[in-house]
N, C-alpha and C positions, 0 to 999 in steps of 0.2 A: 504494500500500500504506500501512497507518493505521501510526504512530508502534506501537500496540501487537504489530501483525503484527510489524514490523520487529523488535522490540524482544526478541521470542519466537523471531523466526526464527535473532538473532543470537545466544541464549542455546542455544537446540538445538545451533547449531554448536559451538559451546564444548562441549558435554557430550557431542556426536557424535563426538567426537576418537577414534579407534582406543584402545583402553585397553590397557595395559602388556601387554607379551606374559610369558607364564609362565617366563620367564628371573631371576634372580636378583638381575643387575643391569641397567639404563636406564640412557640416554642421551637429554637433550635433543635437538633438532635441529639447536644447535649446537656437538653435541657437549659440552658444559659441564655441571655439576652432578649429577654422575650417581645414582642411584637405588638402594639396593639393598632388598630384600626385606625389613620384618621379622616380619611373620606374614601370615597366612591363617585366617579368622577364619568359624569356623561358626555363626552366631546364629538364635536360633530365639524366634518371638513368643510369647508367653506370656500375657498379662492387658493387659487397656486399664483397669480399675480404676486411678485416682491413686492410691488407699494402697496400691501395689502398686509405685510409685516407688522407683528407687533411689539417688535426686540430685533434692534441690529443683527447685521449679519457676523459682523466684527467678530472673530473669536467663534463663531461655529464651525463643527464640523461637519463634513459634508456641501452637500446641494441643495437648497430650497425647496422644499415641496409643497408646502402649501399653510395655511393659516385657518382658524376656525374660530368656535366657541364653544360653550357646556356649561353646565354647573356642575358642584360639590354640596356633597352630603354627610356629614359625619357628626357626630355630639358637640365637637371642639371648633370644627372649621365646618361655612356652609357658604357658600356664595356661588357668584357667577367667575368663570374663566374666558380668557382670551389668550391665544398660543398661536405660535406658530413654530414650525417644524423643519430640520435639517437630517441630511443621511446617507451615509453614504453608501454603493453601494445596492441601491435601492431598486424594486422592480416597479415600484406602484406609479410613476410617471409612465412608462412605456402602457403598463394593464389601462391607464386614465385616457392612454392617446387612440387605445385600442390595437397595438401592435402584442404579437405573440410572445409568448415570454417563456421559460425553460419550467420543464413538468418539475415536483420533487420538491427538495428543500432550499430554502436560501434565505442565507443568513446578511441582516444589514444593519448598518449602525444608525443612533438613532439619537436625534440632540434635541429635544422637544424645549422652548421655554416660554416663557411669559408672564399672565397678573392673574389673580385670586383676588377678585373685590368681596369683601365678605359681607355679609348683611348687617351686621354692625358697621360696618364704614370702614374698614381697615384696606389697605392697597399691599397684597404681598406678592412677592419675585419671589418665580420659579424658576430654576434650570436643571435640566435632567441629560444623564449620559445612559447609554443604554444599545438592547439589542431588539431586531425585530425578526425571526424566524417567522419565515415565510412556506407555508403549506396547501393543500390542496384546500385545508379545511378556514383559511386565513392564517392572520398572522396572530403569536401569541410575544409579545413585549415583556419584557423587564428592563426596570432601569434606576437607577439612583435619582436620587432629588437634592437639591440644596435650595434652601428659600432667604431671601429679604425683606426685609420689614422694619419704616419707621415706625411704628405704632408699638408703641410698649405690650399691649395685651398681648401682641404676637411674636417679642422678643424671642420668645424661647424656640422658637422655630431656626431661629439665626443660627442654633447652638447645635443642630443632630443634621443627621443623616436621612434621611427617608429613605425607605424602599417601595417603588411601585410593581406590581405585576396588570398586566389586563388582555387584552384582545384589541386585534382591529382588524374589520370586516371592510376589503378594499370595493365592494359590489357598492354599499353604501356608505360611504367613506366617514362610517361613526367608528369610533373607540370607547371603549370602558376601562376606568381604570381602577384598582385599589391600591391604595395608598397607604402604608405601616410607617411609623415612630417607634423608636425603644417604651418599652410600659412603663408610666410613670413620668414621661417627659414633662415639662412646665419650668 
């Protein structure tokens, strides 16, 4: 098997990992750092136009694909989103233009960012690094988060890590997302 086979095989497995069960809070498998919820994230594509951007392009990686909106649903955080998306790699411009694209798996990078306006009034920054395995049955995403926030209530977001897992269905160019913090954050 070629260095690249191997190298795809070993990335599939990483993102083949059973993704979080619809439970509140996780648990590592050993048992350590546990997980909990903080939204649930409905986004919906909207425009592949760059002046349609909601976050420079400056410092992304990859190629523009497109921009949208959604809301957040979680105990902690709930608002409206606005994002737009980089990646490299990708098949979902060629599937959107209608040209043919290769059967099987395929793996792309994925640089999602943008704003969380909450319903309380707060304006928070998002940026996410991550992967999008690509299959018959769509694509299934994981990716890290880091968030900004003047707003003091939401300071403590400034301070972790997030982890998202979700789906995205390139037919309708929606995604779902969920999104964990360590348990106990604040």
């Amino acid at each position: 098997m070629n260095s690249t086979k191997k190298l795809l095989l070993g990335l599939v497995s990483v993102a083949a990992i059973p993704a979080f069960a619809d439970t509140q809070t996780t648990t590592s498998s050993s048992g350590e750092s546990p997980l909990e919820l903080l939204f649930k994230a409905d986004l919906q594509y909207k425009s592949e136009s760059p002046s349609d951007a909601v976050v420079v392009a400056e410092g992304r990686d990859g190629v523009y694909i497109g921009s949208g909106d959604g809301t957040a649903i979680g105990d902690r955080l709930r608002g409206t989103l606005r994002w737009s998306l980089w990646s490299g790699n990708c098949l979902y411009p060629l599937v959107r233009s209608g040209q043919s694209v290769p059967e099987g798996l395929h793996l792309c990078t994925i640089n999602p960012a943008g704003f969380i306006e909450t319903q309380d009034g707060a304006l928070i920054r998002f940026d996410g690094r991550g992967y999008g395995l690509r299959s018959s049955e769509g694509y299934q995403t994981n990716l890290t988060l880091v968030f900004g926030t003047e707003d003091i209530r939401y300071e403590w977001l400034t301070k972790i890590v997030a982890v998202m897992e979700g789906k995205f269905d390139e037919k309708t160019g929606r995604a779902t997302w969920s999104v964990y913090v360590p348990a106990g954050s604040r």
